[in-house]
SETOR-623818 format. One record per residue (C-alpha): residue in one letter; x, y, z. Coordinates in pm, 1 decimal, m for minus. Layout:
<ronus>
<resn:A u:X v:Y w:Z>
...
</ronus>
This chain:
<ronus>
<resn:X u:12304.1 v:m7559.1 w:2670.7>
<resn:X u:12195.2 v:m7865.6 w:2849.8>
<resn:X u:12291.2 v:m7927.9 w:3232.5>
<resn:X u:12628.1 v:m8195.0 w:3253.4>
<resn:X u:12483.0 v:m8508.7 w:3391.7>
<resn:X u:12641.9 v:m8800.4 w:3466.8>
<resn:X u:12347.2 v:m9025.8 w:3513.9>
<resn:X u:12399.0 v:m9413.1 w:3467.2>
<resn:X u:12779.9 v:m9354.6 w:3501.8>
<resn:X u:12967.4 v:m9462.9 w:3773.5>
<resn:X u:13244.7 v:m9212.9 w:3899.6>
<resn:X u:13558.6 v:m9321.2 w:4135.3>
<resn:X u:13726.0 v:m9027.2 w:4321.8>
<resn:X u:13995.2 v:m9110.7 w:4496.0>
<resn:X u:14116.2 v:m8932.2 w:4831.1>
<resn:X u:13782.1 v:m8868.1 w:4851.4>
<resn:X u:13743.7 v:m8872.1 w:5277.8>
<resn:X u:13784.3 v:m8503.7 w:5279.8>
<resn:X u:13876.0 v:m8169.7 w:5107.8>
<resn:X u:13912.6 v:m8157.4 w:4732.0>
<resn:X u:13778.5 v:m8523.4 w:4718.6>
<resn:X u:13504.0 v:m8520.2 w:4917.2>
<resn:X u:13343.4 v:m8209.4 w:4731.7>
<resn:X u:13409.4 v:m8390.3 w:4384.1>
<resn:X u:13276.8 v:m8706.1 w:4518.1>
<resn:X u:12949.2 v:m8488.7 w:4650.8>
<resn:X u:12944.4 v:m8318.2 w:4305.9>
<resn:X u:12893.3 v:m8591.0 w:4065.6>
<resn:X u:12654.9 v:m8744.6 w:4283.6>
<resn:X u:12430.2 v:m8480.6 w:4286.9>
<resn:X u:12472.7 v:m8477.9 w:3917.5>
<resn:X u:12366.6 v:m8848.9 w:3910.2>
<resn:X u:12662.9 v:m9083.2 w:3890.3>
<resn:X u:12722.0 v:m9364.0 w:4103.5>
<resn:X u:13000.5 v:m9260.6 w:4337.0>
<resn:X u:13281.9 v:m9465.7 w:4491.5>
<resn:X u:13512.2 v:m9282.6 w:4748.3>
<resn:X u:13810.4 v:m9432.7 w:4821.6>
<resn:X u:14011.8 v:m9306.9 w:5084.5>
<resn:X u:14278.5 v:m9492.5 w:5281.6>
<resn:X u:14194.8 v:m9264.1 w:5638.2>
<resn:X u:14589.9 v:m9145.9 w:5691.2>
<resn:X u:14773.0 v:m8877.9 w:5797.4>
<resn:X u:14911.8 v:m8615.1 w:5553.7>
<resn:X u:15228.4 v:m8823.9 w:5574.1>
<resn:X u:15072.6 v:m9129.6 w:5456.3>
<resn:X u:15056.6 v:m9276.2 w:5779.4>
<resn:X u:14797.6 v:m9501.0 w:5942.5>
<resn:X u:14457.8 v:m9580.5 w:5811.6>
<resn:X u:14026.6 v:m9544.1 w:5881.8>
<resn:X u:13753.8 v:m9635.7 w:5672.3>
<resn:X u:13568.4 v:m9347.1 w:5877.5>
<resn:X u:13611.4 v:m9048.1 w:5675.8>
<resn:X u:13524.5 v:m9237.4 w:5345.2>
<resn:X u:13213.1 v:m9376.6 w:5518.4>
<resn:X u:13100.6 v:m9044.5 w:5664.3>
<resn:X u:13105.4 v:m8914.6 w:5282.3>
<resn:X u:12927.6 v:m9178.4 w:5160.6>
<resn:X u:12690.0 v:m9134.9 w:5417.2>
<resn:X u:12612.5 v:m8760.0 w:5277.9>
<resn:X u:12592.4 v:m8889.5 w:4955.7>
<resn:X u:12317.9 v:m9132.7 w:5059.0>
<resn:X u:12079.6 v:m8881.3 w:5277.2>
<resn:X u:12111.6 v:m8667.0 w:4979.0>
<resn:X u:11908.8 v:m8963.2 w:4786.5>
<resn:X u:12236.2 v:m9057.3 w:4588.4>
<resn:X u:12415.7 v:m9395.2 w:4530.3>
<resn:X u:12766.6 v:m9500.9 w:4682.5>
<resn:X u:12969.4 v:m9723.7 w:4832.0>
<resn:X u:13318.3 v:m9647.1 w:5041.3>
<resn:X u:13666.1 v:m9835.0 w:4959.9>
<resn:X u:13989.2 v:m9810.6 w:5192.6>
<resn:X u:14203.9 v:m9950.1 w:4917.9>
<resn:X u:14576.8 v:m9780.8 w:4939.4>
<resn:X u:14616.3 v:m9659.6 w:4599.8>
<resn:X u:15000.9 v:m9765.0 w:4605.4>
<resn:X u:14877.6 v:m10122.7 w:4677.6>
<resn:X u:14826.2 v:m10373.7 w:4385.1>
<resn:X u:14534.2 v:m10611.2 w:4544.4>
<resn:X u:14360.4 v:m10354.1 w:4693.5>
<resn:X u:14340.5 v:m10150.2 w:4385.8>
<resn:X u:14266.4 v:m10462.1 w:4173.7>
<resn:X u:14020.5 v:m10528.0 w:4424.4>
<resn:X u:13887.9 v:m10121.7 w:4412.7>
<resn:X u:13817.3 v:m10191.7 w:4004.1>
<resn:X u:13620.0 v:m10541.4 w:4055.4>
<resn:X u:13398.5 v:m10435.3 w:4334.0>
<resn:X u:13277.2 v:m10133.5 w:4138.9>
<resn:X u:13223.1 v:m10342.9 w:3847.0>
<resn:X u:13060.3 v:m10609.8 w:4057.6>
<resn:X u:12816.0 v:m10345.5 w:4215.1>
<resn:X u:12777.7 v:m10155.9 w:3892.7>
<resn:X u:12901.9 v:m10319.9 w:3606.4>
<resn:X u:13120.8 v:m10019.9 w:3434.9>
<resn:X u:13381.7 v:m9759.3 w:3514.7>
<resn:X u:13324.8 v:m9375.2 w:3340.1>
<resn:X u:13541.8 v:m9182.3 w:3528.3>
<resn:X u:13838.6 v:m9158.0 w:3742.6>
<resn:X u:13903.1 v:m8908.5 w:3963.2>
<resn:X u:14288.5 v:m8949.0 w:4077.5>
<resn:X u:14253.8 v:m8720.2 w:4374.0>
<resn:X u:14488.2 v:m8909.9 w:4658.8>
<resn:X u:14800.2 v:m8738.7 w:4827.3>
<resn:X u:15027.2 v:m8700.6 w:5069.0>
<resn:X u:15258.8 v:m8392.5 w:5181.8>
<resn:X u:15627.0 v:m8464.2 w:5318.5>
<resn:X u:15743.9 v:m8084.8 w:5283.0>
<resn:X u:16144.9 v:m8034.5 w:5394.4>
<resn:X u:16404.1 v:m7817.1 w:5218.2>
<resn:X u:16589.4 v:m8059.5 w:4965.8>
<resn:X u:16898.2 v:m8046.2 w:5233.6>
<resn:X u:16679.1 v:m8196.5 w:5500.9>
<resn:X u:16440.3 v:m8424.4 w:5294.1>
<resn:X u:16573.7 v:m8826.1 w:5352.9>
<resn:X u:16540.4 v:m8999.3 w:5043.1>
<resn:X u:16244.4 v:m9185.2 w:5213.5>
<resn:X u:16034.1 v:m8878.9 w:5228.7>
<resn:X u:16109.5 v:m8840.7 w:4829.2>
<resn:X u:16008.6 v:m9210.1 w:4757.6>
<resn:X u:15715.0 v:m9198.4 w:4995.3>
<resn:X u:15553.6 v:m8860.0 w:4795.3>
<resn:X u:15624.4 v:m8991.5 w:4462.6>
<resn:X u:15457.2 v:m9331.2 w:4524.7>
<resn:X u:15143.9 v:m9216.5 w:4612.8>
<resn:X u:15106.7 v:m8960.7 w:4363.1>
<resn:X u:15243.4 v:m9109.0 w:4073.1>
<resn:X u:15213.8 v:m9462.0 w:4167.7>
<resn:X u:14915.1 v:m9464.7 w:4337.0>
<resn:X u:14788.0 v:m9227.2 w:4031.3>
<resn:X u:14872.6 v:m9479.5 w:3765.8>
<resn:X u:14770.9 v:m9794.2 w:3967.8>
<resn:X u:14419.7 v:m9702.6 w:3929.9>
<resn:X u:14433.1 v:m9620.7 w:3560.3>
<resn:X u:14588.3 v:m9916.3 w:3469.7>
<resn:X u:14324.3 v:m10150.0 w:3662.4>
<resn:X u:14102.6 v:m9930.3 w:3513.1>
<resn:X u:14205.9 v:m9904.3 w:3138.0>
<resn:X u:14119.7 v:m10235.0 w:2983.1>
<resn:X u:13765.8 v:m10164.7 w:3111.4>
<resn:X u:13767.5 v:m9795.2 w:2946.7>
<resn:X u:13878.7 v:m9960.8 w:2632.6>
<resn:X u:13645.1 v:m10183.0 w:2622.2>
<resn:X u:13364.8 v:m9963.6 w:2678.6>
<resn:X u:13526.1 v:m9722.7 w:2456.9>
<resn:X u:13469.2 v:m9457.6 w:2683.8>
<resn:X u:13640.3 v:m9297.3 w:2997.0>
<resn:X u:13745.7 v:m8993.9 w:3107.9>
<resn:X u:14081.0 v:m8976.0 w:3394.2>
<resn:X u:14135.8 v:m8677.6 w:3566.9>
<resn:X u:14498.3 v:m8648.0 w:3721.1>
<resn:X u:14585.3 v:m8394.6 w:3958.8>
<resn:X u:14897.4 v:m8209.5 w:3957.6>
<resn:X u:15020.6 v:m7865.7 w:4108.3>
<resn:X u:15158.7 v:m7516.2 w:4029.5>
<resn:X u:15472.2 v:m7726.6 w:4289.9>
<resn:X u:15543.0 v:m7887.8 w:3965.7>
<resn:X u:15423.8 v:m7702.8 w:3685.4>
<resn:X u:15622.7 v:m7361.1 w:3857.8>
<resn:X u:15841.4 v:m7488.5 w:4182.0>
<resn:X u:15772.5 v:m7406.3 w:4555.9>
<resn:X u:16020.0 v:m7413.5 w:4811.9>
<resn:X u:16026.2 v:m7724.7 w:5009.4>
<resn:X u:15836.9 v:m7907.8 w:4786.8>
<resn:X u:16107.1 v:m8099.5 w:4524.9>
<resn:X u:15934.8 v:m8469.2 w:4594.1>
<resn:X u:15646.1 v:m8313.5 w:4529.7>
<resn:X u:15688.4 v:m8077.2 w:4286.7>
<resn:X u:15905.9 v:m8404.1 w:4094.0>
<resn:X u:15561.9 v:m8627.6 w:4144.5>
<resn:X u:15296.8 v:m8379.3 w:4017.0>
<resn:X u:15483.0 v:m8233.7 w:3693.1>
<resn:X u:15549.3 v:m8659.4 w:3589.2>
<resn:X u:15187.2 v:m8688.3 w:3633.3>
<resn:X u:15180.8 v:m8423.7 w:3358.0>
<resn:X u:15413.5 v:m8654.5 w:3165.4>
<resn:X u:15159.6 v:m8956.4 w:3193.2>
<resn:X u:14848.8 v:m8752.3 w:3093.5>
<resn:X u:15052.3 v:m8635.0 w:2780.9>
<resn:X u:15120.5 v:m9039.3 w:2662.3>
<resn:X u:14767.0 v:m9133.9 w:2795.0>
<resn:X u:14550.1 v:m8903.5 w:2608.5>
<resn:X u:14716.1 v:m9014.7 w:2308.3>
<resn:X u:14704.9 v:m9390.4 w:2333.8>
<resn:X u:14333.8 v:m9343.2 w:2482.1>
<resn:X u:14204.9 v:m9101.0 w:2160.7>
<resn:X u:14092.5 v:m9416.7 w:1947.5>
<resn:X u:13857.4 v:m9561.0 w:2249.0>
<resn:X u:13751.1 v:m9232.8 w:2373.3>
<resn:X u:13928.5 v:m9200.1 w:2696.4>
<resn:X u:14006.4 v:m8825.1 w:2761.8>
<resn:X u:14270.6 v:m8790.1 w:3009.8>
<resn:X u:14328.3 v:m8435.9 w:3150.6>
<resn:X u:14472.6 v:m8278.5 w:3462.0>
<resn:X u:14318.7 v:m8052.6 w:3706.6>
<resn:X u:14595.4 v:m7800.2 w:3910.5>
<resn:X u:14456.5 v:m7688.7 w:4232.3>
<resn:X u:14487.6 v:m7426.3 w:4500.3>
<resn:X u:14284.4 v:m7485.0 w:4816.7>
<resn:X u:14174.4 v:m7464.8 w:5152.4>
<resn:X u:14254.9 v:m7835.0 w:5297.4>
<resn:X u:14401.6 v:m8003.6 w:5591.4>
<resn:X u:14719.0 v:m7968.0 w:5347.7>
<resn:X u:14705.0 v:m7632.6 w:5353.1>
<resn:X u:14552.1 v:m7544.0 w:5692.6>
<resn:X u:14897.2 v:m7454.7 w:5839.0>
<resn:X u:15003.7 v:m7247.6 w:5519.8>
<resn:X u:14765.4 v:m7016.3 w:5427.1>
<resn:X u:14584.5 v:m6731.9 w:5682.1>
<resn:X u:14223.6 v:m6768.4 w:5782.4>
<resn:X u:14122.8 v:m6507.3 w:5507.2>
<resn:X u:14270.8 v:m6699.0 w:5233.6>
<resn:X u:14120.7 v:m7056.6 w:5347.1>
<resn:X u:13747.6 v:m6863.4 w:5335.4>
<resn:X u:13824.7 v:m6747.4 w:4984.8>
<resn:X u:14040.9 v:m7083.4 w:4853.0>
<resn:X u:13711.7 v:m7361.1 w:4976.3>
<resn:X u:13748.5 v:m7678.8 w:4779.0>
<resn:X u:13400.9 v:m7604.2 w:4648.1>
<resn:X u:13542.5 v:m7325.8 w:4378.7>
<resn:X u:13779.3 v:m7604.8 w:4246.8>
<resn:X u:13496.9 v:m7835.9 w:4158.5>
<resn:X u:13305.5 v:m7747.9 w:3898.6>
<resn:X u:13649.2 v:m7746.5 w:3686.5>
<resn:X u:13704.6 v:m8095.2 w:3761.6>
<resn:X u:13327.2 v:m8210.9 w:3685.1>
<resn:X u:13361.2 v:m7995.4 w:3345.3>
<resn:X u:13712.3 v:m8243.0 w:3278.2>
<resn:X u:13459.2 v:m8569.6 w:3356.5>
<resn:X u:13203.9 v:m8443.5 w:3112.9>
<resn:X u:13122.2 v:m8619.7 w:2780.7>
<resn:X u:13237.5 v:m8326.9 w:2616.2>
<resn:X u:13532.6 v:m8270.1 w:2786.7>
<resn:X u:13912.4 v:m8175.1 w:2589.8>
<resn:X u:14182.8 v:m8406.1 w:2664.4>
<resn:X u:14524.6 v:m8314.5 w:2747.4>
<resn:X u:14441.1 v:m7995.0 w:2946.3>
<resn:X u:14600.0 v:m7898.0 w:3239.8>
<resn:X u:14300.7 v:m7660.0 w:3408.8>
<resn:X u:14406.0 v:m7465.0 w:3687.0>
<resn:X u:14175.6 v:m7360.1 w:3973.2>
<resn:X u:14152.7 v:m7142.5 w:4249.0>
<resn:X u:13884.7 v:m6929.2 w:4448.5>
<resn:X u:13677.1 v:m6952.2 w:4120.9>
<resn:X u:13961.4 v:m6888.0 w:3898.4>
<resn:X u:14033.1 v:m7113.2 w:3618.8>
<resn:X u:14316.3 v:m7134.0 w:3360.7>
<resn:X u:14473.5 v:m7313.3 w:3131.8>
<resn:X u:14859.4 v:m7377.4 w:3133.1>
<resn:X u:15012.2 v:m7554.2 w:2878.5>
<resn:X u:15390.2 v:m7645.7 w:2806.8>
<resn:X u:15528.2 v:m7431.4 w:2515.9>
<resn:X u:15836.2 v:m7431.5 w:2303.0>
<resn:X u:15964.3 v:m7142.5 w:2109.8>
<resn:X u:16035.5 v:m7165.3 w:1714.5>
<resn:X u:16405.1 v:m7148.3 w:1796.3>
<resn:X u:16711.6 v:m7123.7 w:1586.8>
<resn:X u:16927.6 v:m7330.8 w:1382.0>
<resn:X u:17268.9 v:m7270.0 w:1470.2>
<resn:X u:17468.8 v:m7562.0 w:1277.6>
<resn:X u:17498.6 v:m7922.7 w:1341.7>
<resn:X u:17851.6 v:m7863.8 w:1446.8>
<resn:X u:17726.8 v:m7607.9 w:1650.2>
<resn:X u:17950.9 v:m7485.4 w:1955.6>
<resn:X u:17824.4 v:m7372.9 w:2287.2>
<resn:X u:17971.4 v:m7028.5 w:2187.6>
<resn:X u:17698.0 v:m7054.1 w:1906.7>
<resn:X u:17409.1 v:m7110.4 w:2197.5>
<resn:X u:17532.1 v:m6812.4 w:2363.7>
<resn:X u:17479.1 v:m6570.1 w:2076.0>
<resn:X u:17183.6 v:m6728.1 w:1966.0>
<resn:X u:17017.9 v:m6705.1 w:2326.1>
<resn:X u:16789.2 v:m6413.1 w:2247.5>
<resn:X u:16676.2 v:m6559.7 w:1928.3>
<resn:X u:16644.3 v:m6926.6 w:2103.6>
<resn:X u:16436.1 v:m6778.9 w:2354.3>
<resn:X u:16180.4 v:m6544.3 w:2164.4>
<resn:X u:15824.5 v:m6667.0 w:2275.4>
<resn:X u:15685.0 v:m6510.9 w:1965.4>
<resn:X u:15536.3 v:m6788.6 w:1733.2>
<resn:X u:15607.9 v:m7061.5 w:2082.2>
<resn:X u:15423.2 v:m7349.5 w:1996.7>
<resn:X u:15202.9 v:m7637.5 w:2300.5>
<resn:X u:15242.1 v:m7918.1 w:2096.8>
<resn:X u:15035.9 v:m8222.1 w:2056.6>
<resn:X u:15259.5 v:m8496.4 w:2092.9>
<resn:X u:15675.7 v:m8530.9 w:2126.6>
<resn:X u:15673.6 v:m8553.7 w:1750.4>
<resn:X u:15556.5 v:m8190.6 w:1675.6>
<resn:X u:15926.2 v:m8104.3 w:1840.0>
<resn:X u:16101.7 v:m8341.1 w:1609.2>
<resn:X u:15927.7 v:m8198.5 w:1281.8>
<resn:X u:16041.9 v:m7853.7 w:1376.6>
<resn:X u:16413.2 v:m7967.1 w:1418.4>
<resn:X u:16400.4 v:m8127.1 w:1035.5>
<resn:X u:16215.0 v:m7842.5 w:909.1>
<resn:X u:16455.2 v:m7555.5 w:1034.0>
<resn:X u:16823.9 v:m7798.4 w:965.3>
<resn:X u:16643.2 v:m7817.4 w:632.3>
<resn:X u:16569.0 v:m7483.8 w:528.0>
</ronus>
C-alpha cells in the first residue's frame, strides 16, 4: 500500500508549541501538508501567554523544507479563533484537517477543586475543542471534505483520581464526536478521537523517568496521522501509548425486558441478566438503543 500523504492539504494542530502537538504538527509536515500551529504559550493552568513556543515549531518545520505559519489564538476565544480559520484560508485557501490538540490540567480531589478550576478545564477542552470545528465546518462542508481529530483521555473514558473536570471535559468530547461524525457523513467529514498516554510537561511530575523514555509523544503520532488520512474510519476512539494502539468503544448489553410496570425489585433480579456482555452491542447512533427497547417490549 501507498505511503499516507497529505500533500496540497493544509493541516491545523492545535496546542501544537510542544509535546503531543508539536510532534503531530512535525508529522504531517513531513508528510506534505501545510501546517498551522496554534498555541496560546500558557502554563498548564491556562495561564499567561507566548507566541515563542509556536514559533520555535514552526521554525523546525521550515529548516526541514516544509510550509507553516504560527497562530497564538486562545482556542476559548471567539475572534481569535474566527480569525485562526480566515488567516489559514487567506494564506492557503482550504482547511483538511483539524487537529484539536489544546489543554490544560487543574488536578485537585473533587473536595478541594473550586468550581473555577472545573469551569476553567472544561472550557478549554470542550469549548476551545468545538470553537475550532465550528469556524471550521462550513468550510469542510463546502469542500466536502475534512477530517477532525478530538482528543480525549482514559480520565474520561475510565476515571482517575483527581481528575473529575477533566475526566467530565474529555468523555463530552466523546459525546460531540458521536453527533459530529453523523451530521458530517454526507460531506465527508470524518470526525474521530485519539486517547493518549504520554510523556509531556503534563505528565512530567506523574510518571518516573523510565516511563517518560518509553511513553515519548512520538509513539502517539502515527495513530493520529492514520485518523487525518483520506481513508480514515469515523467515530473511533484510538487509544495510544508507547506504540500501543486500541480501540475502545462504548457498548451496551442486549438486556432484559422486565415489564413496563416494572419495579426496582424487578431490576434487582434481573441484574445478572441486565448485565451479561454476551451479544453487547457499540452502536452507531442513539437510535440503535431505541430499536432494541421496541424490539424486546415487543417480543
Amino acid at each position: 500500500m501507498s505511503d499516507i500523504r497529505f500533500d496540497d492539504q493544509v493541516v491545523i494542530v492545535t496546542g501544537a508549541g510542544g509535546g503531543l502537538g508539536r510532534c503531530h504538527a512535525l508529522e504531517f509536515a513531513r508528510r506534505g501538508a501545510k501546517v498551522v500551529v496554534n498555541d496560546l504559550g500558557g502554563a498548564m493552568d491556562g495561564a499567561g501567554g507566548s507566541s515563542a513556543a509556536a514559533d520555535a515549531v514552526v521554525a523546525e518545520i521550515k529548516a526541514a523544507g516544509g510550509e507553516a505559519i504560527s497562530d497564538g489564538a486562545s482556542v476559548t476565544d471567539d475572534k481569535g479563533v474566527a480569525n485562526l480559520a480566515a488567516r489559514t484560508m487567506d494564506t492557503w485557501g482550504r482547511i483538511d484537517v483539524l487537529v484539536a490538540n489544546a489543554g490544560i490540567l487543574r488536578d485537585k480531589s473533587f473536595a478541594k477543586m473550586e468550581i473555577a478550576d472545573f469551569s476553567a478545564v472544561l472550557d478549554v477542552h470542550v469549548m476551545g475543542t468545538m470553537k475550532p470545528i465550528k469556524a471550521m465546518w462550513e468550510i469542510m462542508r463546502n469542500q466536502n471534505y475534512g477530517r477532525i481529530v478530538v482528543t480525549t483521555s482514559s480520565s474520561g473514558l475510565y476515571g482517575n483520581f483527581g481528575q473529575a473536570n477533566y475526566g467530565a471535559a474529555k468523555l463530552g468530547l466523546v459525546g460531540l464526536m458521536n453527533t459530529l461524525k453523523i451530521e458530517g457523513g454526507k460531506n465527508d467529514i470524518r470526525v474521530n478521537a485519539i486517547s493518549p498516554v504520554a510523556a509531556t510537561r503534563m505528565t512530567d511530575n506523574i510518571m518516573p523517568p523510565e516511563m517518560l523514555a518509553k511513553f515519548a509523544p512520538e509513539h502517539v503520532t502515527p495513530g493520529v496521522v492514520y485518523l487525518a488520512s483520506k481513508e480514515a474510519p469515523t467515530g473511533a476512539i484510538l487509544t495510544a501509548g508507547a506504540g500501543v494502539f486500541a480501540l475502545a468503544q462504548i457498548v451496551e448489553t442486549e438486556g432484559a425486558f422486565v415489564g413496563e410496570g416494572a419495579s426496582a425489585e424487578a431490576v434487582r433480579d434481573a441484574w445478572s441478566t441486565i448485565t451479561n456482555p454476551a451479544g453487547a452491542e457499540a452502536y452507531q447512533g442513539g437510535g440503535g438503543q431505541t430499536q432494541k427497547f421496541l424490539r424486546k417490549s415487543s417480543s
